[in-house]
N, C-alpha and C positions, 0 to 999 in steps of 0.2 A: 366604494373606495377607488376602485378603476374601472369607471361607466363603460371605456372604448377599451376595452386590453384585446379583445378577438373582435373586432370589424366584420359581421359577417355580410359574405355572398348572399342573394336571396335564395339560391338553390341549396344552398349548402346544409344537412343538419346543425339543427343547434346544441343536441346531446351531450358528445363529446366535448362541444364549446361549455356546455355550463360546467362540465366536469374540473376543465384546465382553469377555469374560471372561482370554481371552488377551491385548488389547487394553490393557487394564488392566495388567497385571502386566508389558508391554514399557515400557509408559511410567513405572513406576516405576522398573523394571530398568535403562534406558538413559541415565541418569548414571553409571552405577557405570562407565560405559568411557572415563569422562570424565580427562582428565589435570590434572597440579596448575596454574591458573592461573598465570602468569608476570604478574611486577609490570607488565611494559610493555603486557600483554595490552590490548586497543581494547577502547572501552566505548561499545558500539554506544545508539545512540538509541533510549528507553526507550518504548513504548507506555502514553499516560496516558486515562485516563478523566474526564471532567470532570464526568457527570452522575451518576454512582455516589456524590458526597459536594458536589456545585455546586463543589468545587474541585479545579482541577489534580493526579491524585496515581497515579504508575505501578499499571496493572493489578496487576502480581504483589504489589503492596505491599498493593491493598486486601482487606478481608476476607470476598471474596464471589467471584459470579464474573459478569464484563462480559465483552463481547465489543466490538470497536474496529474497525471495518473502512473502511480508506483509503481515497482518490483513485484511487490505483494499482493497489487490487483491484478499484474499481469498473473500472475502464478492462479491466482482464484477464477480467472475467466477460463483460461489456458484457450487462446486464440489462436486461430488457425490460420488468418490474413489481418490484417490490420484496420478492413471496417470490423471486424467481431472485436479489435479491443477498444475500438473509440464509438461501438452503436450506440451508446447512452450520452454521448456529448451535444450537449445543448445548440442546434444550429449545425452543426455537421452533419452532413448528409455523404453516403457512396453511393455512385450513381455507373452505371458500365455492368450492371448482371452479376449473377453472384460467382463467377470465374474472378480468381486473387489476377488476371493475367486482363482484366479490363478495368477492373475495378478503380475507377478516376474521384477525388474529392470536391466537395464544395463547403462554402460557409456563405451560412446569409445570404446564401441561392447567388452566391460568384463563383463558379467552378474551374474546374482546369486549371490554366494557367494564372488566374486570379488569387491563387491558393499557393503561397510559397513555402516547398520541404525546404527543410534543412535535417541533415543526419550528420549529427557532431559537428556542427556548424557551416557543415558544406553545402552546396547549393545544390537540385536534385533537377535539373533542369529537362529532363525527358519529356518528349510529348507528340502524341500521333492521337492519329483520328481514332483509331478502331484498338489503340491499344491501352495499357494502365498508366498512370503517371510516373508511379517510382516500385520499386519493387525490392522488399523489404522482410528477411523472417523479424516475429515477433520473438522468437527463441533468444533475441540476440539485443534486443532494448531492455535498458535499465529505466527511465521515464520517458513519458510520452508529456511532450505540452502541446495547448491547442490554444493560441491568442485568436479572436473576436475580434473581427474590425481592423481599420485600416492601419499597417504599420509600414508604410512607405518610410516615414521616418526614419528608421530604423535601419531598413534592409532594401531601400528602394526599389528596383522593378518587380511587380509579382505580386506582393501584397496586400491587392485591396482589400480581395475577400479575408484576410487574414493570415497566419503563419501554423502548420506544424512541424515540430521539431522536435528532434526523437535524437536521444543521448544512449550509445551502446555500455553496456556493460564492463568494469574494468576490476582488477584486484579486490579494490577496498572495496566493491561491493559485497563480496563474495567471502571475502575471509573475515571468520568470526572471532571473536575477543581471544586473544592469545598466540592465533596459529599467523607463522609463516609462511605456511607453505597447505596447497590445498585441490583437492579437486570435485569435480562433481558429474555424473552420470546420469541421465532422465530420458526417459522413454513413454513416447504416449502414443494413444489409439483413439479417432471418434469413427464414428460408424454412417456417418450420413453423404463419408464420401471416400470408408474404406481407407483412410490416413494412418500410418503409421510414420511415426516421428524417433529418431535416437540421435541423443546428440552426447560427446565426451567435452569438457570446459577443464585446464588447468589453470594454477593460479600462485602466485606465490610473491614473496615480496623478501629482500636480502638486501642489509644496509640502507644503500640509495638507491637502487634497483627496485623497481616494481615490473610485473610482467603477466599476462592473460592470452592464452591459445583457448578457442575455442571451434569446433568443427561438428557442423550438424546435417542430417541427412532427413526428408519426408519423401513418401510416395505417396501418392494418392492417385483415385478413380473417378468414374463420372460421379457426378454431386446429385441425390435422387431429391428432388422438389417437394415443396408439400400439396404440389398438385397429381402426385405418382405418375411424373414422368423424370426421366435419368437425362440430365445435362452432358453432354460429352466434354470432359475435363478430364484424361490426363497427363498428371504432372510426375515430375523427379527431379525433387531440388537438393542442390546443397549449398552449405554456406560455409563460412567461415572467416575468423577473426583475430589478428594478432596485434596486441597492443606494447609498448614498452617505454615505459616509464622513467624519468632518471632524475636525482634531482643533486644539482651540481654544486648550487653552495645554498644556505639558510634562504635567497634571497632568487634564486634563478633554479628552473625548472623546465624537463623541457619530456615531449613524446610523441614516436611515432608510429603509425598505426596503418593496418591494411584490412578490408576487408574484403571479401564477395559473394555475389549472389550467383547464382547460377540453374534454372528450372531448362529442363527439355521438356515441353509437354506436346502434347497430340490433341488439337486440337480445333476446330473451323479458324481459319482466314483471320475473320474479326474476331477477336476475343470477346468482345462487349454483342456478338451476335447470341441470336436463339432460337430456338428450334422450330423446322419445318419453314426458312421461307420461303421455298419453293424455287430456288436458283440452286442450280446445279454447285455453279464453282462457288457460291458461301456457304452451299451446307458441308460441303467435303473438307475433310480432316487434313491438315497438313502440318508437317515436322517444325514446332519452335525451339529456335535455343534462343534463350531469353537469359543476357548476361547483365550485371552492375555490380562495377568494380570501384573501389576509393582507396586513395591514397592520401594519407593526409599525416602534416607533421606540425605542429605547435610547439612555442617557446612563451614561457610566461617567466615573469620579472617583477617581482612585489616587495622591492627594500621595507627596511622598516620607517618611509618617508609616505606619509598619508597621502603626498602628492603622486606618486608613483604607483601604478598596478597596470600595467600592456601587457597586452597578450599580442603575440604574432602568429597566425594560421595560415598556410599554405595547402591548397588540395588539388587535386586532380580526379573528377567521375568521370567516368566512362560508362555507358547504358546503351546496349544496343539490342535488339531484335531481328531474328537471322529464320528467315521462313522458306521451308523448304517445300513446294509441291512436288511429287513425283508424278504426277499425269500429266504435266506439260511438256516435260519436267522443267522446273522454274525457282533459282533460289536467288532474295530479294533479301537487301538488306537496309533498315533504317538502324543510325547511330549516331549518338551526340557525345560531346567529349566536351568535359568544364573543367577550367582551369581555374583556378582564384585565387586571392591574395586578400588576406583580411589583418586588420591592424587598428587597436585601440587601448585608451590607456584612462582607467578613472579614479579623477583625484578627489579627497576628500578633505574639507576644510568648514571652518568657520564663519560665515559672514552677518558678525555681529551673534544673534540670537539664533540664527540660523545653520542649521546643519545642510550641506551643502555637498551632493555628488555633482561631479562633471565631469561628463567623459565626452570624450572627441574620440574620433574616430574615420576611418577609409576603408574601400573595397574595390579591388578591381579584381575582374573574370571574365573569362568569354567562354564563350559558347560557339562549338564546330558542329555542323551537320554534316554526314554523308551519307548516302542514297544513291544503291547500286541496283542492278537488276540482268540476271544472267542472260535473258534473250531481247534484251532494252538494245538500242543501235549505240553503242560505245558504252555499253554497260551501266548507261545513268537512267536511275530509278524517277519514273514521272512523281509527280506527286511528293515527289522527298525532295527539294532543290539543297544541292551542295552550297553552303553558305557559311558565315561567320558571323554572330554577334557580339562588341564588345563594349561593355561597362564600364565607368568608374565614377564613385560618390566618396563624398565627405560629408562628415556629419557630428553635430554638436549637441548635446541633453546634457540640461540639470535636473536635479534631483532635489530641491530645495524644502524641510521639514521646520517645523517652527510651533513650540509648545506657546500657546496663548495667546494664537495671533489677533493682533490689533485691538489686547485686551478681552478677546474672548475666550471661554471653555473650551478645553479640549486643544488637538494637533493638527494642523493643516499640514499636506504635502502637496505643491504642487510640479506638475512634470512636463518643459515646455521642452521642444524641441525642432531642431529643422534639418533637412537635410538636399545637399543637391547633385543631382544625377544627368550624368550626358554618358552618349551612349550613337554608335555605329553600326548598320547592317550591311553586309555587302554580297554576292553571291555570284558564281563564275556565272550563271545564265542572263545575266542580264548589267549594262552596265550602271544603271543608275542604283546609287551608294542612298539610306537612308539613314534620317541622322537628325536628334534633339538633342535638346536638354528640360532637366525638369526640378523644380522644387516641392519641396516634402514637409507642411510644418504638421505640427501636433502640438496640442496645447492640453492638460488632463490637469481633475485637481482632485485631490479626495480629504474630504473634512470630519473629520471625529469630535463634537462637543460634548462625547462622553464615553467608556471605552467599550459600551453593549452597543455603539450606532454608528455607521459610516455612511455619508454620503457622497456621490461623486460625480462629476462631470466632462466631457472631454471631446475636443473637435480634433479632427484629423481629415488631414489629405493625403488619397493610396492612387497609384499609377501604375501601369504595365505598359513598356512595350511592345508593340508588333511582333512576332515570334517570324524566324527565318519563314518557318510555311506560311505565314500570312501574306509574309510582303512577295515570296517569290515563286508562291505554287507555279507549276508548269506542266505538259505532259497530260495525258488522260485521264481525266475525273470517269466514265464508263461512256457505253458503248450500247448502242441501241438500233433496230432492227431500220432502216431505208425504209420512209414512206411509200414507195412502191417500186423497186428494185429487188426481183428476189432473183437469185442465183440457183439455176435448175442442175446445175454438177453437185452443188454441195444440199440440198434441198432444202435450203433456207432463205432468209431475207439477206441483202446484203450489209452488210453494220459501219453506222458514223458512229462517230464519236461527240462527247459532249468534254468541252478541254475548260482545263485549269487557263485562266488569267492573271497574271501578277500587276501586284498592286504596290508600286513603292512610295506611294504618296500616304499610304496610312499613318493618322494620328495615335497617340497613346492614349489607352484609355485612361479615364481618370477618374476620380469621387472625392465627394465630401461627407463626411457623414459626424453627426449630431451624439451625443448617448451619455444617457444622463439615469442613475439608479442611486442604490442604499442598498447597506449592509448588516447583517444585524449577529451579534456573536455573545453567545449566552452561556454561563457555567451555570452547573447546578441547576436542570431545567427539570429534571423528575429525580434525580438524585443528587447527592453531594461530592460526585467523581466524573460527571456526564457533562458535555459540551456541544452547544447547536449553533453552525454557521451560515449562513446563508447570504447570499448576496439576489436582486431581482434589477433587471434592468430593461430600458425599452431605446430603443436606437431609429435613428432614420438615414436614407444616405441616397445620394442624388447622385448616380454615375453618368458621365457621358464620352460624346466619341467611341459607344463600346464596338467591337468589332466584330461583324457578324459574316456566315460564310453562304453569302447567297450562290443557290444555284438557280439558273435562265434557261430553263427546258423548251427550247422553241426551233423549229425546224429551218432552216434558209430558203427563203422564196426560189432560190433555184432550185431544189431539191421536187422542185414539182415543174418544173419545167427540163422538155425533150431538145435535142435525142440525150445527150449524156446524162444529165439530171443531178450535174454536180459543177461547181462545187458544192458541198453538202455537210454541213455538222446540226449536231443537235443544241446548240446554244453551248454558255458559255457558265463555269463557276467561278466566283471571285470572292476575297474578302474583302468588305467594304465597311466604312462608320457609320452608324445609325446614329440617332439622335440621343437616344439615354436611357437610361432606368428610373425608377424610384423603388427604394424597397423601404417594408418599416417591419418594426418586430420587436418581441417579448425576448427576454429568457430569464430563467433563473435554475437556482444553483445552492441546494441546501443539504447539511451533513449533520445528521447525529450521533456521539459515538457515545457510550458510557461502558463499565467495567463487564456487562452483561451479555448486551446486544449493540447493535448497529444499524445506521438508516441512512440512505441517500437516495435524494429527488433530481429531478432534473425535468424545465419546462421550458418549451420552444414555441415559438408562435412566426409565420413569417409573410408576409403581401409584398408582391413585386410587381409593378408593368411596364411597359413598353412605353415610354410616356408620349411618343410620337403616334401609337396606334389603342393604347388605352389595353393594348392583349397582356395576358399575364406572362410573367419570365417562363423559360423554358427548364431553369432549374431549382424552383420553389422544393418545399418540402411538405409536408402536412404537420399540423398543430401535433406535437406530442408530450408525452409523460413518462417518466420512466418514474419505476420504482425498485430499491436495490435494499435489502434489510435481511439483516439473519441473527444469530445467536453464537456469542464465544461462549464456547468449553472450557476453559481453561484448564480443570482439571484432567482433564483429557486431549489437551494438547488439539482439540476439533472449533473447527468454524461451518457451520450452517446457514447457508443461505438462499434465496430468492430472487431474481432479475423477473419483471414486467413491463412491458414498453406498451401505451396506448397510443395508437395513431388515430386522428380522424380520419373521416372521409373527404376525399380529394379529387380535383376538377381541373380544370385548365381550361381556358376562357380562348379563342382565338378569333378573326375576324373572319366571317364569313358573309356573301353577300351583302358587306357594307355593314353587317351587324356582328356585334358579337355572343359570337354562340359557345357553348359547350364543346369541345373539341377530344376532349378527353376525360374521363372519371374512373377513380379507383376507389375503392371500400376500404374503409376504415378496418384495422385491426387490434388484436389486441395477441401477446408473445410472451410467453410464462418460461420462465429458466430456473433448471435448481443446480446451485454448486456446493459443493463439501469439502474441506482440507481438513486430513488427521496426521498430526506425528506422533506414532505409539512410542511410548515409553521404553518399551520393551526392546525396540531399535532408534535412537535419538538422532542417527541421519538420515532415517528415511519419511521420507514426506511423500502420500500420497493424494491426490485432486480426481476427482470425481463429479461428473454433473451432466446433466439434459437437458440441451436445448430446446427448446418448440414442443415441452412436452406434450399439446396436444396437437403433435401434427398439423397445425395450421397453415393453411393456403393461404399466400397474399402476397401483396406485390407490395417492395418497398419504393420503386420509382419505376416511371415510365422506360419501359425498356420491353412489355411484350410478357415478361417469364416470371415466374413466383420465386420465391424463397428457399431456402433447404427446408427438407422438413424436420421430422424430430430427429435428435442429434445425438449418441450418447455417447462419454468421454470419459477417458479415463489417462491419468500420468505416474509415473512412480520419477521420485526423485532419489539420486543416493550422493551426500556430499559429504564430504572425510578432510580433514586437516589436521598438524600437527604445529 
């Protein structure tokens, strides 16, 4: 049924592939055991996506593929960073070591800055070499989405690889049928990095007034491996969150909101480093305070005129990283600060047969760098150039739905859109200003000829930016010993340097990519209260212009020539555009729930290369499979479950003497989880979670980065929530 779904390598096993392979063909196969829905049949509550199109619209409806993950799965994972609550998302990969303080995202092997956060609609715009992208408790999300593929459309720079977007927690989450007013208390412990966690949440809502304080504290220690060695991690965070709500008349609404993060941890240099590399100044431990701060105020406006629904968002992040050595003593600071203005309004009408959303929409933001350094000559930090980036787009999507199109069975919806962006870098180090513009279309349709089968298809074009550090690196990339200059006071070599070059002629990156799948949603498949959704899909995408950050390690011909022997550096780094990618890949995405038990799959496949050199990308992932299933109690108020994740085994292809060889390989794994939620009877607010990760201690590496994994994990949380 799918000859080609895994393409393999010739070195690669095929085990693992026939397993994903089999995978596949159960999850098509397993409607067919489905019985005829009955008219009376319950129609359970629909999982919607709201950042995949800025408007409310069920997953399986749209033409792509999102991932939605609740309140209630947070609470059954009970996550400690934020790859632990998206490991199971199909195409997601965390890459940066298992420190929450490196740990950087990808999708469809496009990482970093290819990958647009948003938190509460804000843009999360942080980015360093050696540190994490955004920094985040989970203590403090209500859902998590993770759109697939490119949504330039939408949200212009940043995009390609996809978006996640993470919606914090407010009132009506939290207060339960009747009460006003409310609070909640939860304390948890795992053991595989000595975490303690307590956090206090109030909550309450009077009249037109809605309102949520929340204030949480964790410590944690080094994280012990599943290889029995102790990672040096740590940490002391706190956060907190204050929301307020107000709604002014039937038809106008409005809320402003603050939050922050705040960790001190003890920890190497690089975050994303690991242990043992035998340099002095990155294995030594040095003082972070690592802050991200939001500010953000919305107005939303929805008369009772179908044509009217804006929202106006205002924010301001702040994210900075403040690293303290005391053996130099040397305290360096990298921070970025976003500004934005977001504004959109969708109207709903009739055109003809046709049920018709349209929303229009803008955005403007910028982005400030600063980059200091205590013993730097005027205080500026190399490697961080002080800059400014600034945005702004408009942008147009319909939503157009049509029962019987063109005389055929079943609903078509199709979702075109476009959007266009221009955008300015500028930076005191340098005078030349860099500066495009860029268009964004997207075109998606998803067809139903009957209400068990969806199919869909959808082209889109995603873009990024040049990021300030690309265009205006400066300053010392590192420093290496003089070809033959040693210095007999100090009894070493004497040290050049190898320097940053700026580059303000870089293009944006860009892609197109293809992706075309079916949906299949079934009642009544083993029982007559039970429901199976699944969607499977397979993608291709041609990026090019990507930007890569070459270093030139080569010595100056003077540097061997007498008597001075200088001038002297060790070459030069720059970022520069390469020629492109090509990636292609699988996923799929299937739920069973019924009155009993419960089942989620999820299956990933991905190939990527260099299309100018044929080497594979540097941030692939290996073929995997999760498996999520356990059993409701009901009468005891209990849930029981199981998390599985299979990886293949993994390579990485690169050119070597004109050939390409094997440059890297990792082993296939396999990662067993149990989790448990009980609320006794006996006390009705209290909720406790319990569970083991890696129950068998398993060694393995999730990406190239050197270090294994935590090993076995064991957790536990008590919750107490009270309202009246």
């Amino acid at each position: 049924m799918f000859p080609n779904v895994f393409p393999a390598r010739s070195c690669r096993s095929r085990r693992p592939r026939l397993l994903l392979s089999a995978a596949v063909f159960a999850f098509a196969a397993l409607p067919a055991l489905a019985e005829e829905e009955p008219e009376e049949a319950e129609q359970r509550e629909e999982t919607v996506t709201v950042y995949g199109t800025s408007n409310p619209l069920p997953v399986f409806d749209y033409p792509g593929q999102v991932t939605v993950i609740s309140r209630d799965t947070l609470e059954l994972i009970q996550p400690s960073a934020m790859s632990d609550l998206l490991r199971d998302v199909p195409g997601l990969q965390f890459s940066g070591g298992p420190r929450r303080t490196g740990e950087t995202p990808s999708i469809r092997g496009l990482g970093r800055e290819n990958v647009l956060v948003l938190l509460d609609g804000a843009r999360q715009s942080f980015s360093s070499a050696h540190d994490g992208s955004f920094f985040l408790d989970p203590e403090l999300v209500r859902t998590a989405e993770v759109v697939r593929g490119p949504a330039s459309a939408l949200y212009g720079s940043g995009a390609v690889g996809g978006v996640l977007a993470f919606e914090t927690v407010n009132a009506a989450d939290l207060l339960r049928e009747g009460e006003s007013f409310g609070g909640r208390l939860r304390t948890a412990y795992q053991s595989v990095n000595e975490e303690w966690l307590g956090s206090a949440t109030v909550y309450g809502r009077s009249g037109k007034l809605d309102a949520l304080a929340s204030l949480g504290f964790r410590r944690s220690g080094d994280i012990a491996l599943g290889s029995g060695i102790d990672l040096p991690s740590d940490d002391e965070i706190t956060t907190g969150i204050v929301k307020l709500g107000y709604q002014f008349t039937d038809a106008l609404s409005g809320e402003i909101a603050w939050q922050k993060f705040s960790n001190n941890a003890v920890e190497p240099n690089n975050g994303q480093g690991t242990l043992g590399t035998g340099d002095a100044t990155l294995d030594r431990d040095v003082d972070k305070d690592i802050s991200s701060e939001l500010w953000r105020g919305a107005v939303r406006y929805n008369p009772s005129s179908d044509l009217i629904d804006a929202k106006l968002t205002v924010y301001q992040s702040t994210t900075g990283v403040d690293e303290f050595d005391a053996t130099v003593p040397r305290t360096t600071l990298r921070e970025i600060e976003t500004t934005g203005v977001s504004l959109r309004n969708a109207s709903r009408f009739l055109l003809g047969p046709v049920e018709t959303t349209l929303t229009v929409g803008g955005d403007w933001y910028e982005d400030s760098q600063t980059g200091t350094d205590s013993t730097a000559a005027g205080g500026i930090r190399g490697g961080v150039p002080n800059g400014s980036a600034e945005f702004a787009g408009i942008f147009v999507q319909a939503e157009a739905a049509v029962e019987r199109p063109f005389g055929l069975p079943g609903r078509l919806i199709v979702i075109p859109g476009i959007r266009h962006d221009s955008f300015e870098s500028s930076s005191d180090l340098s005078p030349d200003k860099a500066s495009d513009d860029k268009l964004s279309p997207r075109l998606g349709a998803s067809y139903a000829p009957v209400e068990w089968l969806r199919l869909y298809a959808s082209y889109a074009e995603g873009f990024r930016a040049p990021s300030i550090n690309e265009l205006y690196l400066d300053g010392v990339h590192f420093s290496v010993p003089h070809p033959t200059l040693f210095n007999p006071a100090l009894g070493r070599f004497v040290f050049v340097n190898n320097n940053f070059v700026p580059n303000a002629d870089l293009k944006p990156e860009s892609s197109e990519t293809v992706e075309v799948g079916f949906g299949l949603d079934f009642r009544n498949v083993l029982t007559r209260e039970d429901r199976f959704q699944g969607k499977i899909s397979y993608f291709e995408s041609d990026v090019s212009d990507l930007i890569n950050l070459t270093v030139d390690f080569s010595y100056d011909p003077t540097c061997f020539v007498g008597p001075s022997f200088f001038p002297c550096t060790a070459g030069s780094t720059n970022s520069a555009n390469i020629a492109g990618a090509s990636l292609e890949g699988w996923e799929a995405e299937a739920s069973y729930d019924a009155p009993l038990w419960f089942a989620r799959a999820t299956l990933s496949t991905i190939e990527g290369t260099d299309t100018a050199t044929g080497e594979d990308l540097g941030t692939l992932t290996p073929d995997r499979l999760t498996l999520d299933t356990g059993i409701k109690l009901t009468s005891w108020n209990t849930r029981i479950g199981t998390r599985i994740q299979v990886a293949d085994e993994f390579e990485r292809r690169a050119l070597s003497g004109g050939s390409l060889m094997v440059a890297e390989r990792r082993a296939g794994y396999v990662v067993l989880d149990l989790y448990g939620s009980w609320r006794p009877q006996f006390a009705p607010n209290l909720r406790i979670d319990a569970g083991i990760d890696n129950i068998f201690d398993h060694d393995y590496d999730r990406v190239f980065e050197g270090v294994s994994e935590p090993g076995r994990n064991f957790k536990i949380a008590l919750s107490w929530q009270f309202g009246q």
